[in-house]
VEXROKOL-226625 format. One record per residue (C-alpha): residue in one letter; x, y, z. Coordinates in steps of 0.1 Angstrom, whole numbers, plus 5000, padded with zeros to 4 digits. Layout:
BEGIN
AXYZ
...
//
This chain:
BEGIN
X735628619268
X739228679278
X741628699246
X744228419246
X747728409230
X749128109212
X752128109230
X750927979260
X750627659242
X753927639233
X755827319254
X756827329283
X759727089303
X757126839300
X759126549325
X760026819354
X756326909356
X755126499358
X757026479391
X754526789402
X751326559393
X748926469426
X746626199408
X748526039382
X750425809400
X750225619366
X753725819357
X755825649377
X754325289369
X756925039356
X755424699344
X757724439334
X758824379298
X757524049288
X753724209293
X751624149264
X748024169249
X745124029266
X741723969255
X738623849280
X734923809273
X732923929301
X729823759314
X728823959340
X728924339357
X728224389390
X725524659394
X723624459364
X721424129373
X721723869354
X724023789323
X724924059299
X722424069267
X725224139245
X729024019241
X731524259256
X735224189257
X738024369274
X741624359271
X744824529265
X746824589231
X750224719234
X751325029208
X754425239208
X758225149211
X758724809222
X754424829230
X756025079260
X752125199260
X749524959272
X746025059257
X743424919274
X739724889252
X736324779250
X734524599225
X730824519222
X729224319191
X726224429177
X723324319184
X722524229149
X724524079129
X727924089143
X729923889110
X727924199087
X727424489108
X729924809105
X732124839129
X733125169152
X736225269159
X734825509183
X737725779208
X736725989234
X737026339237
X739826529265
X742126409257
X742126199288
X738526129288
X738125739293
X736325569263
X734525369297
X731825629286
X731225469251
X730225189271
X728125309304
X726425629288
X725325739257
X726525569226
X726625189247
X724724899261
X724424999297
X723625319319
X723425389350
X720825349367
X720425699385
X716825639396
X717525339416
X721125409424
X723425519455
X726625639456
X727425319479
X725925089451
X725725259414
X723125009395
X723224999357
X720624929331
X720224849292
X719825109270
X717625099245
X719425359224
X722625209220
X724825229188
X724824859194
X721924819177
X723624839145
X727324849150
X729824639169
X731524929187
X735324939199
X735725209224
X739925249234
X741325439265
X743425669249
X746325779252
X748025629278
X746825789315
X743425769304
X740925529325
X742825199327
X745325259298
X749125319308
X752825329302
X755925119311
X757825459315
X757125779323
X758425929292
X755725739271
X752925919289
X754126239269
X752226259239
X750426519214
X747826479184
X750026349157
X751626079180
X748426009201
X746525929162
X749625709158
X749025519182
X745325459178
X745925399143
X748125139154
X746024999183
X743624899154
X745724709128
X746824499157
X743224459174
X741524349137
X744824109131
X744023949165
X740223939155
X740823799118
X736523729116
X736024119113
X738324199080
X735524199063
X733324459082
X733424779067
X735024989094
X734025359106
X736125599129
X734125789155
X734626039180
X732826379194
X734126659209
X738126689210
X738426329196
X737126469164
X740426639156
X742126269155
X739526109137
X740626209102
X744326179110
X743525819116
X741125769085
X744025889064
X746525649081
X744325369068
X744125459037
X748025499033
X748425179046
X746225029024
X747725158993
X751325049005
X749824709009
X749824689050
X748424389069
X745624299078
X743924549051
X741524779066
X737724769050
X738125169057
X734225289043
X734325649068
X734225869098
X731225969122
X732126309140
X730126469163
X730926839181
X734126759165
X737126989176
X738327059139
X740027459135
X740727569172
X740827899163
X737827969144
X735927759170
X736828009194
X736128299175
X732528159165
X731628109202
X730728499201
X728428539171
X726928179183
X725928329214
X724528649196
X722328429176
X721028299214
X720028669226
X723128569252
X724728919236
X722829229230
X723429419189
X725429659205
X727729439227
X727929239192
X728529469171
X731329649190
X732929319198
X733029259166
X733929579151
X737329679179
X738129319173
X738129289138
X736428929144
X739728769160
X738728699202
X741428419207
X745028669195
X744528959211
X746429289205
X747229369245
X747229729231
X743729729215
X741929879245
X738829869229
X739229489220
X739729369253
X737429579270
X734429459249
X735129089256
X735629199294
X731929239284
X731628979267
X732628739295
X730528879322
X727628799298
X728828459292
X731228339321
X728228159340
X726628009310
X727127639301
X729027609268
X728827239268
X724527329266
X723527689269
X720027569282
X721627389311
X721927499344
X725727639351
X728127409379
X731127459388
X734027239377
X734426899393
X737726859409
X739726519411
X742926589429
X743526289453
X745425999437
X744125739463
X741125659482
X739925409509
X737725129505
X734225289498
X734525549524
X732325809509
X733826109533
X736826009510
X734926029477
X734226399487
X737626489491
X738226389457
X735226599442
X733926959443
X730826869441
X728427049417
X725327159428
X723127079400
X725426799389
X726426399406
X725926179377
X729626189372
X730126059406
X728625719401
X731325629371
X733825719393
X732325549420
X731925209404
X735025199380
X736925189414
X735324919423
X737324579433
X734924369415
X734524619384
X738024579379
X737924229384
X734724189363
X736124359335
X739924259340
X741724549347
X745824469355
X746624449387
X749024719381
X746024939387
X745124829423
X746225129442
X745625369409
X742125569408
X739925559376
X739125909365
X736725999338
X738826239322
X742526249333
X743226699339
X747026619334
X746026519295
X743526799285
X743627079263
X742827419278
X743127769261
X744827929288
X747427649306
X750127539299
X750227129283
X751726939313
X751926609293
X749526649264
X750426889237
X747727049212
X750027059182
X747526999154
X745727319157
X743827289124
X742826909106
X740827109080
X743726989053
X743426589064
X739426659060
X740426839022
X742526539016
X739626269027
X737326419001
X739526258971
X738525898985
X736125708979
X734525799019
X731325859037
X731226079064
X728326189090
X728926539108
X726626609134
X726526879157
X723926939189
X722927289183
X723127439222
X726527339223
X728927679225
X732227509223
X732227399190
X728927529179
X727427359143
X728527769135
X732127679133
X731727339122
X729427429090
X732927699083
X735327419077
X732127229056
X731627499035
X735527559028
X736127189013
X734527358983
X732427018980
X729127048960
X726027078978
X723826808972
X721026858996
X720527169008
X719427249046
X716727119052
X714526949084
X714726559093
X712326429118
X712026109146
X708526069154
X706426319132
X709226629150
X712126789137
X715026649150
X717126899135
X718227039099
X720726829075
X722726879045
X724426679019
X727526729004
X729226548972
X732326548958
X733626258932
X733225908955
X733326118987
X730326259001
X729526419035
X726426459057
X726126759081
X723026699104
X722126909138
X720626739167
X717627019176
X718527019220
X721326869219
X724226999238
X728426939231
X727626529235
X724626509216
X723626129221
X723626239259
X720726479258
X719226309230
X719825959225
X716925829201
X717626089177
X720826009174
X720425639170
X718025709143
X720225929128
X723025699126
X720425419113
X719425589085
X722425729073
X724025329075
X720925249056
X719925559032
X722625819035
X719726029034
X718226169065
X715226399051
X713526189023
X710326159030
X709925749034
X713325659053
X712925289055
X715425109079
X716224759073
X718324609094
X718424229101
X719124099132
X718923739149
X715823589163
X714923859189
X714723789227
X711823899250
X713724149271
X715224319236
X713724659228
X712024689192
X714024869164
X710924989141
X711524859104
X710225079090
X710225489093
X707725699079
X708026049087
X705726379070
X708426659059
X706727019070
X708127379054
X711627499072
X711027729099
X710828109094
X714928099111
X715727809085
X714728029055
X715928289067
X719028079072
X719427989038
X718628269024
X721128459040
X724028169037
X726628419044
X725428439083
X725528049084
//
């Protein structure tokens, strides 16, 4: 693990590097003025037969100075009750990933169909473990240069954290005051991964602008975080000791590390010899180990560096990819979001004709060791918004996939434990289907509390590796806010069902068994959690 200085983060001349950009043609995009919001309701995909089982709109909402960026969204009703159902508020993670994902993997309706699928014709199917089933779901591309989101100017597409939560906090007052039937709804934010350093920036925003009397009022009840990016630092430093609980580091190489770095592996004396030659160690160990899910085999980056393609040439589609051995799923998104008809189907402006979809623009990401191009990591801790979220009268779920070495459930259970909230529930296992599903805890403080749950396998996206898990999971805790008693009924009315619409079970009935021998020694020993 190489040591990393903060001041490589520090901004660079931000507009002289957009002209050395290959893919994001979006920069130079100039729409005219008089551009406004746009809603559709979408009937049909292609790659889906038949009419769509639920109700999915597209459209665009304008945000920013003079609505200079163009935020393109998503919104699905649940397949419940849509006038009573919670609604979420759900980002992506990146930044630059496109929230198309919310929609076509893991938290939405559809998937694709990989089984029965080509690269020449992606297929999609209905999930049966979509958040749909209990939430209408809003999914934004976000900021602008993400999917099919964009800017009138080039210096709009220059953005950070506290601007980019601006922005989406904005983006929703003006989505609920053009959809005047949802006030009512109480409202979640969600996000995983680096989206979950926005979240509570935007929660907070709401609850400002409820107190100073803002319109449309915001029935603000939460957050949902999962993998959330939360204290950069200490989820750097935590990747070390996570990966010496996974027998990925031996004692020795530990406890050296550990010892000639004095715990800190991000700043890095230069002159600590012994520092930086243990994580020279350190990263042979771990430089060909997934840290999105240590279990999974190791590919190489995929590369997206052409900004145009032809038709459905697919000797073209390979320039654009390095492709990974062990890895093509992300090549069907890509595939179909550049799509004629998609883009039709769902919309899209014509501004976007000659611009490639890409699932997560590079120009806009966060890495430890580049320089920002147009994206700048300036919030480097949200531990303080998370402080301040614990005097309202707020819910919050905190989930974590436990293989996940990025932001391990390590570093995440650190900025839990430093809210100083009272421990309600202590760890203990919930199950899905008789098996643990992973280990929660319950946290209270005043009219705030907080639920920490692991997903047992689950890797930096949880509902990707496990997806009924984490459905139940967010069932109960809608229903119960309890995800370990042992009767978890789960009530949730919908409309008369029809045939082809998977069954939700009513009712939940799991047997608790003892913690494992790791969980007690786990809380036991709280001060290696």
């Amino acid at each position: 693990m190489k040591p990393w200085s903060k001041s490589q983060c520090h901004p660079c001349k931000l507009f002289n590097k957009l002209m050395s950009l290959v893919f994001v043609g979006l920069f130079f995009l100039v729409v005219p003025s008089e551009v406004i919001g746009s809603k559709f309701m979408i009937k049909t995909l292609p790659g889906l037969s038949g009419d769509l089982n639920v109700s999915l709109e597209t459209g665009y909402i304008g945000v920013g100075e003079s609505d200079d960026v163009q935020l393109f969204y998503y919104f699905v009703e649940s397949e419940g009750i849509p006038s009573n159902d919670p609604i979420m508020f759900m980002l992506s993670g990146g930044p630059g990933c496109s929230g198309l994902s919310k929609i076509v993997s893991n938290t939405g309706p559809f998937n694709f169909n990989y089984a029965n699928s080509t690269l020449e014709n992606p297929t999609l199917e209905i999930n049966p473990y979509s958040w749909t089933k209990v939430a209408n779901i809003i999914s934004i591309d976000h900021p602008a240069g993400t999917g099919f989101s964009y800017a009138k100017n080039p210096e709009s597409y220059i953005t950070n954290d506290t601007l980019s939560a601006m922005q989406a906090y904005q983006f929703l007052r003006k989505w609920l005051d053009d959809h005047p039937k949802f006030f009512k709804n109480p409202l979640y934010v969600g996000a995983d991964s680096y989206g979950g350093l926005l979240v509570p920036m935007i929660v907070q925003e709401i609850y400002k602008g409820n107190e100073i009397g803002e319109e449309p009022h915001i029935n603000i009840n939460g957050y949902v975080i999962g993998n959330p990016v939360t204290d950069t630092s200490a989820e750097y430093n935590l990747r070390i000791p996570f990966a010496h609980r996974l027998a990925l580091l031996s004692n020795t190489i530990y406890k050296s590390t550990k010892r000639n770095c004095r715990g800190e592996y991000l700043n890095v004396d230069s002159n600590n010899s012994l520092c930086v030659h243990d994580l020279n160690v350190v990263d042979k160990c771990l430089k060909r180990i997934k840290q999105e899910n240590v279990l999974e085999p190791y590919c190489d980056p995929l590369i997206t560096l052409k900004s145009s393609r032809s038709g459905s040439d697919l000797r073209s589609i390979e320039k654009h990819f390095q492709m990974e051995e062990c890895n093509d799923k992300p090549m069907y998104a890509y595939v179909w979001a550049n799509r004629r008809d998609v883009r039709e189907a769902l919309h899209v402006r014509e501004v976007f004709n000659e611009i490639e979809w890409v699932g997560c623009n590079e120009s806009l990401r966060f890495y430890y060791d580049k320089e920002p191009i147009s994206y700048t990591h300036n919030k480097w801790s949200n531990v303080a918004y998370h402080r301040h979220l614990a005097n309202k009268n707020c819910r919050s779920l905190v989930y974590s996939g436990d293989l996940d070495m990025s932001v391990s459930y390590l570093s995440t259970l650190k900025w839990i434990e430093s809210l100083n909230l009272l421990v309600n529930n202590d760890w203990g296992p919930w199950f899905v289907d008789g098996q643990v599903a992973g280990y929660t805890m319950k946290y209270l403080h005043n009219d705030y509390n907080l639920t920490f749950a692991t997903i047992k396998g689950g890797g930096h996206i949880a509902p990707d590796y496990k997806p009924n898990e984490c459905l139940m999971m967010l069932m109960r805790w809608f229903s119960n806010d309890a995800l370990n008693t042992p009767e978890a009924p789960v009530s949730i009315p919908t409309p008369e069902a029809s045939p082809e619409a998977p069954k939700i079970p009513r009712k939940i009935v799991f047997k608790p068994k003892l913690c494992s021998r790791e969980a007690r020694f786990w809380r036991k020993h709280p001060s290696f959690i």
